[in-house]
N, C-alpha and C positions, 0 to 999 in steps of 0.2 A: 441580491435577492435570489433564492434557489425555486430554478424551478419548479414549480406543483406536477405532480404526475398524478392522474386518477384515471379510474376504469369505466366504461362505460359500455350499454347496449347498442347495437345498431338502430335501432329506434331511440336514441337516445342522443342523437349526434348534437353538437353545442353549434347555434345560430353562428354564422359567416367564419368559421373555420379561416384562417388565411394560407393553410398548406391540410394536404393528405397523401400522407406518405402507404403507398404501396409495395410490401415486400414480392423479390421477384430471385425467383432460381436460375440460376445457371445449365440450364439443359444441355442434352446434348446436341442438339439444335437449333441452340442459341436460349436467349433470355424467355421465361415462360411465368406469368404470375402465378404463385402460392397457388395449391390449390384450398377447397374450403373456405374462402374468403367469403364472409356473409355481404348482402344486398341490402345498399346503406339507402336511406331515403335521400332522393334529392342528388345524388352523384351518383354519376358513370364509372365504373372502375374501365380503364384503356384496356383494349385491347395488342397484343403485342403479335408485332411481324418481323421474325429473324433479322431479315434482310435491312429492316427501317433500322433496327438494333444495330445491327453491324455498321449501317452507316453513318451512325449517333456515335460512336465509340464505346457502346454501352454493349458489357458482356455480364453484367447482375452476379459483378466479383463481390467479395463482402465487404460491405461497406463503402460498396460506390453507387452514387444516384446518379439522375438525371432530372431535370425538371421540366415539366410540359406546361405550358398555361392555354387554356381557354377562353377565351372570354374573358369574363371581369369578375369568375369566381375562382376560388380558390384556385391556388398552384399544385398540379398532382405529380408527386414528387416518384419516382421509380426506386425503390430500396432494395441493391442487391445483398444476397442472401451468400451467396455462391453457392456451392453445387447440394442439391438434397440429401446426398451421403455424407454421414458425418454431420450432420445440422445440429448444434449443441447451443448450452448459452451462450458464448463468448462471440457467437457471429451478430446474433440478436443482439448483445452491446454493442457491436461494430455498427450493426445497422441503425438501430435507434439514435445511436450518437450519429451517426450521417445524416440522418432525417434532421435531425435538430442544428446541426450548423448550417444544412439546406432550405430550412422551412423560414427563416428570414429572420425579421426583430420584431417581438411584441406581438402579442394578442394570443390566441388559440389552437396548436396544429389538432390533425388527427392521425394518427397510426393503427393501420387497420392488420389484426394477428389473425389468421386463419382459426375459424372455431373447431376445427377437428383436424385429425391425421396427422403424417409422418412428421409435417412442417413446425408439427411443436416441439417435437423432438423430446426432450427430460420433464417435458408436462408445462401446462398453465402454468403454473408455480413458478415453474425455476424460468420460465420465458418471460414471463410479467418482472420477475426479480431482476433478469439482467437487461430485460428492457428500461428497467426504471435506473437502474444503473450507470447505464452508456448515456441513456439522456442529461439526467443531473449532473453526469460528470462531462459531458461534451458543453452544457451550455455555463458551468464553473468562469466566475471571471475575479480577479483578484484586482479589485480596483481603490481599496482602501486610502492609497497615498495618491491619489489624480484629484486634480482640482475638477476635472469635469467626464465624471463618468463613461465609458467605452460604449455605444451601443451594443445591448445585448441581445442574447437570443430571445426564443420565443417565450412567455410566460407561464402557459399551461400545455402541457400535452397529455390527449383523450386517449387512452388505449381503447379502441374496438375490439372485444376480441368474447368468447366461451366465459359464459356467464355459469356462477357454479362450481365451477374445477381448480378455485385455487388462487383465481389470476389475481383477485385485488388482494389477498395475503401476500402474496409474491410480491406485488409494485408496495406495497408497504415494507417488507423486507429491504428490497432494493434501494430505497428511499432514504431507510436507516442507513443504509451503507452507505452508500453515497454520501450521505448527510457529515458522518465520519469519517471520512476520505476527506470530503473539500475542510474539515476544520484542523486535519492534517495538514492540509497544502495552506492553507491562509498561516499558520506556524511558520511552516516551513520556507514560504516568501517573506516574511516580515522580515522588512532588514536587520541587522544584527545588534542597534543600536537602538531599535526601538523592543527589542525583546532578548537584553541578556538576562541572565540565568536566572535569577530572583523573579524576571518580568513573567518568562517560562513556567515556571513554578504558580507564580498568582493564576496565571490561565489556565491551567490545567487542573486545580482546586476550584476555579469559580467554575471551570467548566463541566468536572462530576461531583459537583458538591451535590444537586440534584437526583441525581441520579439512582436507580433504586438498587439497594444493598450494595452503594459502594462509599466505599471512606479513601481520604487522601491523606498521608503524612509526608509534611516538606524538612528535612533534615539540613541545617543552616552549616555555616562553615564549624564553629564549636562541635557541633554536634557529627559531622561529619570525620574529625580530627578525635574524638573521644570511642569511635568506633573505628579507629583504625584503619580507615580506607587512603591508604598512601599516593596509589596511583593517581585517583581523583585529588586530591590533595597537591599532588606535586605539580599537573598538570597543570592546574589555577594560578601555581603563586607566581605564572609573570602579567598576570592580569590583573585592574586595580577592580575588577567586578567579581566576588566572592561567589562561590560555587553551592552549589544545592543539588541536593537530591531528593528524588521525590520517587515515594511508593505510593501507588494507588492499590487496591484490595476494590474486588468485586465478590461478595456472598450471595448464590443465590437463593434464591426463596425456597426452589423447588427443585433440589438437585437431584440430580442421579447417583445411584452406586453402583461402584465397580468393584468389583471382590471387596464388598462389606466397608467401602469408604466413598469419599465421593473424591472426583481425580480433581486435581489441580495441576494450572499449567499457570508458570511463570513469565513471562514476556519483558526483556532486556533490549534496550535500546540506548542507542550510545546520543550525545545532546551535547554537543560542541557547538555553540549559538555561534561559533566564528572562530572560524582556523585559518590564523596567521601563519601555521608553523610553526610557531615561537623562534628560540634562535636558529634553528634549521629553518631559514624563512624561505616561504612560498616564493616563486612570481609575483610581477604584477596581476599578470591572468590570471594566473593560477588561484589568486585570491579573490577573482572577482563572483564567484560562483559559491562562496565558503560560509555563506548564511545557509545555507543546505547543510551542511555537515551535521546540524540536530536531528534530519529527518527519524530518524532510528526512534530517538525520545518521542517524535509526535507521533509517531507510528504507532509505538505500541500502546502510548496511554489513546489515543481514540479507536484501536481496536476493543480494549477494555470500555470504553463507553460506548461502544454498539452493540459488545456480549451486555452490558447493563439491560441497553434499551432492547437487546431481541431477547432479552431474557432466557439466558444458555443454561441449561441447567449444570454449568463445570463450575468451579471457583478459579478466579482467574486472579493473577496478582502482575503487577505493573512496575519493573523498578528503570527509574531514567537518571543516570548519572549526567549533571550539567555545570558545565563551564564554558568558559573562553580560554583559546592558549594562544598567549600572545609573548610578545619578547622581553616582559619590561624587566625591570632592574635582581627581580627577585626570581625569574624564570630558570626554570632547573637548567642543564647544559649540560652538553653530548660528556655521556663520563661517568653522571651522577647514577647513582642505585637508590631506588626508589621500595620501599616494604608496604606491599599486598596484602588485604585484610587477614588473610589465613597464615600470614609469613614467609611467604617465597618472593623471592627478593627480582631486579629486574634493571638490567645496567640499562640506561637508555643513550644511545649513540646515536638516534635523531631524533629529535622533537618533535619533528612533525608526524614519528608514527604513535599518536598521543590516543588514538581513540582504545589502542588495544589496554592500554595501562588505565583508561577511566573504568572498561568493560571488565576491567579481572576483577578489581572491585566488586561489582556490580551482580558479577557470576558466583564470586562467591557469596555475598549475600541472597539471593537465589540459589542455590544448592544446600546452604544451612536451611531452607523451609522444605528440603527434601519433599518438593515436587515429584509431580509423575513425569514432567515434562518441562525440560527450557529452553526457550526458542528467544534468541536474541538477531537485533537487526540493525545493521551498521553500515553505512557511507564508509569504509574503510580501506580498500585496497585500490590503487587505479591499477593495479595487477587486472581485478576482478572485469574491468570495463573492456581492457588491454584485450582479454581473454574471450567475452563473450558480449561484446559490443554495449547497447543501452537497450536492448531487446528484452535481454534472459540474464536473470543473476544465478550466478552459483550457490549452492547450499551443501554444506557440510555437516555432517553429523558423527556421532560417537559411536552410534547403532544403524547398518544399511536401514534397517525396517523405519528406521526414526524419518531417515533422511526420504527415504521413498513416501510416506505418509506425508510430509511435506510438501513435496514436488506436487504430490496429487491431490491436496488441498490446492497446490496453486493453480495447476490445468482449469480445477474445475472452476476458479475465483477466475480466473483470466489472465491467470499472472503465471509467466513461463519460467523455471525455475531447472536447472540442469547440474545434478548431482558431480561434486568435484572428490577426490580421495583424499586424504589425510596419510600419506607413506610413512611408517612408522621411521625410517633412516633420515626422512624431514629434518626430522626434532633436532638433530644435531645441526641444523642450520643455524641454529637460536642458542647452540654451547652460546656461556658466557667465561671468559677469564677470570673474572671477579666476582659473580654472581649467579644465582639461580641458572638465569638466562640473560638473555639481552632481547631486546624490541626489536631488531630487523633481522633480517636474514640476509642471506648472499645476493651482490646487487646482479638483477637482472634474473634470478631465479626463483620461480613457484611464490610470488611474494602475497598471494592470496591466499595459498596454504600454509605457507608458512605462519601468516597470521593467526590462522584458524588454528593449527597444530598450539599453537601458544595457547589462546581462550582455552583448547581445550581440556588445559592442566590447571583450570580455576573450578569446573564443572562437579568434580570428584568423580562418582560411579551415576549422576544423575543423568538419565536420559534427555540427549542435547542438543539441537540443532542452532546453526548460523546462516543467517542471509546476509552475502553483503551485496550491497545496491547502491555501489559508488558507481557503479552503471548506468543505473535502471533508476537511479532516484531523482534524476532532474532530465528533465524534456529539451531539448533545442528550440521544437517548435509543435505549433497545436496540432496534432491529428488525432483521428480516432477517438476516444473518451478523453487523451490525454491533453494536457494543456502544457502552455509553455512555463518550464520554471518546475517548479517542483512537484513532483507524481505522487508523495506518499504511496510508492513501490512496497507491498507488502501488508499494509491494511487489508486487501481482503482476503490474502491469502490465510492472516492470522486468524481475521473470522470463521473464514471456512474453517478452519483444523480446531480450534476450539469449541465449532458448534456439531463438530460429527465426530468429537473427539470421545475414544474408547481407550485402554489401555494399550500402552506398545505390548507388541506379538514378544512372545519369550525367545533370546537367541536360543540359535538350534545349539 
C-alpha cells in the first residue's frame, strides 16, 4: 500500500498523530529550528540548546533526525535540513524520507514546513512536491513474493505548511511521481521468471491502457523480424522466451508550440528481463543481480505514464526493446555479425555486451519519428559504475547543450548526473575486421564511452542523450528515499526534462 500524503492547516491537525516531525538548520551555532514554523494546537514545538545538540550527536545534516518522546503523546522527531544556504528540493526529499523511516509503523505522522521565508527555498510548490516524494519513496516496500508481509511505515503523512501558495498541487505532483517511480522498481524487482518479455509487455499495456491520450503497441517476434531489427533479434535466439517490443505514444490534449510544432521527445530504454551473458557467461554473482538489467525499459515507459497523468503538454513516445539473453542452443557466438534496422552491420565478440545491439535497434526506430529529442537509459556499462560509483551516472550526448539540459533536469529531480565526452579518435576502438564495427572495445579502456560512441552511430543527426545507470540502478541497502534493490535511476530526471522541455539552443 503507498503511502497517502496530504496537506493540511495548523488548525487542522489529525487526532493522536503517532510522530511530528520538525525541520531544523544547521546554524553556525549549531542546530536551530526553521524559522516561520506556525503554532500547532495542542504541541509544543522543542526548543533547541547547541550544547544538548552536540551532545545527542545531532548537527541538523540533511537528512538526519533525532527522536525525543514525552510522555505518551506523540514522538517529536528533529529533521535536519542542513545548512540554510543553498536549501533546495532534494534536501526536503532527504528529510521527509528520514521522517518517515523515523516516524515508526502505522497510523498518522505530521510534518510541519515553515509557512514563509528563505526555508522554502523554490516555493510551496516545489517543497510540497519533493516532500511528497522522499516520503512515498522512503516508505516503498516490495513485498509481493513474502508469505507474510514486512512491517511497514507510517500510513498517512499530514503536511503542515502555507495554505494558498501551491503546497497541495505540489504533494499532488510529488505523489504522481513517486507513484511512477515505485511501479518502476516493483518491475524492476520482480524476478526474472515471473516477468519475461511477453509478461513485461502485458504490464505495461495494462498499465497505460488507461491513461489519457496514451496508446500502446506490443511488436511480437514476427513482427519484430519483418522490421528488420537484427540486434534484438539475435540477442533472443538463445532464449526459449521470445522477445517483444513495445512502444507506448503519449498525445497531449493541450500541447505547446515550438517554432509552429509541438516538440516531441523519444525515451529508449534497454529491457533485458535477465542477463546470463549468453555464451560469454556471467558469474555466479555476477548474475545474481541480473533481473535489473530491464530497468531502462521500466524506466522509461513510467516516466511516459506520469507525463500522461501530469499532463505535460510535449508529446512523448516510449520504445522498450525486451528479451532474455541466455546461452541456449540457438544463441548467437563471439564471431557472428549481426544487421541493424538501418543496415550497419556489428561483429559481436561478447555476448554479454548484448544491451548495445538490442538499443541500436531501438535508436534507429526513434530517430526515423525525427524527434526533437532522444534520451535513452541503460544498465549498460560496469565501466560506467567503475567510474562514478552508485551515486552519479554519466551522460553522454551528441550536442554539449543536450547533455547540460540533461544534467540539470537531473540536479533539480534529485538525480546526480555528471557529463562524460565522446572523443571522436574513440570510435576506432569499435574498427571491426569484418564489419561495420564490433560490440566492445579495447579491454580495460573508456568502456562506457565506448559504448556510448557506438549508440551514437544509430541516432543520425537527431539530438541525443544517454544515461547509463548500471551504477545508480540498484541500491545495496535502504537509505535516503532509496530502497534496497532496484532505484528506477532516471525516472525523475526524464519527468523533469519532458516537463520543462523547450527546444535545444542552436550550436553556436
Amino acid at each position: 500500500m503507498s503511502l497517502e500524503v496530504v496537506v493540511a492547516g495548523a488548525d487542522q491537525l489529525p487526532a493522536d498523530p503517532v510522530a511530528v516531525g520538525v525541520p531544523v538548520l544547521a546554524g553556525d551555532d549549531g542546530p536551530e529550528l526553521v524559522g516561520g514554523l506556525p503554532e500547532l494546537d495542542g504541541l509544543d514545538l522543542p526548543s533547541l540548546d547547541p550544547a544538548w545538540s552536540a551532545r545527542q550527536g545531532f548537527k541538523a545534516k540533511a537528512g538526519q533526525v533525532l527522536s525525543l518522546r514525552h510522555g505518551s503523546g506523540p514522538v517529536t522527531v528533529l529533521v535536519g535540513l542542513g545548512p540554510g544556504e543553498g536549501l533546495g528540493p532534494d534536501r526536503w526529499r532527504l528529510a521527509a524520507a528520514a521522517f518517515v523511516r523515523a516516524a515508526g509503523e502505522g497510523g498518522t505522522a505530521v510534518l510541519v514546513l515553515p509557512t514563509g521565508g528563505s526555508a522554502l527555498g523554490a516555493g510551496a510548490a516545489a517543497v510540497g512536491s519533493a516532500a511528497a516524494e522522499g516520503a512515498v519513496l522512503a516508505a516503498y516496500r516490495f513485498d509481493r513474493f513474502r508469505s507474510h508481509a514486512r512491517p511497514g511505515a507510517i500510513e498517512r503523512l499530514v503536511l503542515v505548511g502555507p495554505s494558498g501558495t501551491g503546497l497541495a498541487e505540489g504533494v499532488r505532483r510529488g505523489a504522481r511521481v513517486a507513484g511512477a517511480v515505485s511501479w518502476a522498481r516493483d518491475l524492476i524487482n520482480t524476478p526474472p521468471g515471473d516477468l519475461p518479455p511477453h509478461r513485461l509487455a502485458e504490464e505495461a499495456t495494462a498499465a497505460l491502457a488507461d491513461r489519457p491520450g496514451t496508446t500502446v503497441e506490443v511488436w511480437d517476434e514476427s513482427r519484430i523480424a519483418e522490421e528488420h531489427l537484427g540486434g534484438l533479434l539475435g540477442v533472443s535466439q538463445g532464449s526459449a522466451q521470445p522477445p517483444r517490443l513495445v512502444r507506448a505514444h503519449y498525445q497531449p490534449a493541450h500541447p505547446i508550440e515550438v517554432d509552429g510544432r509541438v516538440p516531441h521527445v523519444v525515451l529508449v530504454g534497454k529491457g533485458i528481463t535477465f542477463d546470463s551473458g549468453g555464451l560469454s557467461l556471467k558469474t555466479a554473482d555476477g548474475m545474481t543481480t541480473m533481473k535489473t538489467d530491464m530497468s531502462g525499459a521500466a524506466i522509461v515507459l513510467a516516466a511516459l505514464a506520469a507525463c500522461a497523468d501530469l499532463a505535460v503538454p510535449v508529446e512523448v513516445t516510449a520504445v522498450a526493446p525486451v528479451t532474455e539473453n541466455m546461452p541456449g542452443s540457438r544463441a548467437i557466438k563471439p564471431g557472428d555479425v549481426l544487421t541493424i534496422r538501418n543496415g550497419s552491420t556489428i561483429e559481436v565478440l561478447n555476448t554479454d555486451a548484448e544491451g548495445r545491439l538490442v538499443l541500436a535497434d531501438a535508436l534507429v526506430l526513434a530517430a526515423e519519428l525525427r524527434p526533437d529529442l532522444i534520451v535513452d537509459v541503460a544498465t549498460l556499462t560496469g565501466a560506467a559504475a567503475v567510474a562514478l560509483g552508485n551515486a552519479v551516472a554519466p551522460v553522454f550526448a551528441n550536442r554539449d547543450e543536450v547533455g547540460e539540459r540533461v544534467r540539470a533536469a537531473g540536479a533539480r529531480a534529485g538525480e546526480k548526473l555528471w557529463p562524460f565526452p565522446m572523443p571522436e579518435e574513440y570510435g576506432e576502438h569499435i574498427d571491426s575486421d569484418v564489419a561495420d564495427m564490433k560490440n566492445i572495445g579495447r579491454p580495460g579502456q573508456a568502456g562506457a564511452i565506448v559504448a556510448a560512441i557506438l549508440l551514437a552511430r544509430f541516432v543520425d543527426d537527431v539530438p541525443w542523450a544517454h544515461l547509463d545507470i548500471a551504477g545508480t540502478g540498484r541500491s545495496a541497502e535502504a537509505t535516503g528515499y532509496l530502497s534496497k534493490g532496484g532505484t528506477a535511476f532516471g525516472v525523475r530526471t526524464l519527468i523533469e526534462l519532458v516537463a520543462a522541455y523547450g527546444p535545444p539552443p542552436a550550436p553556436d
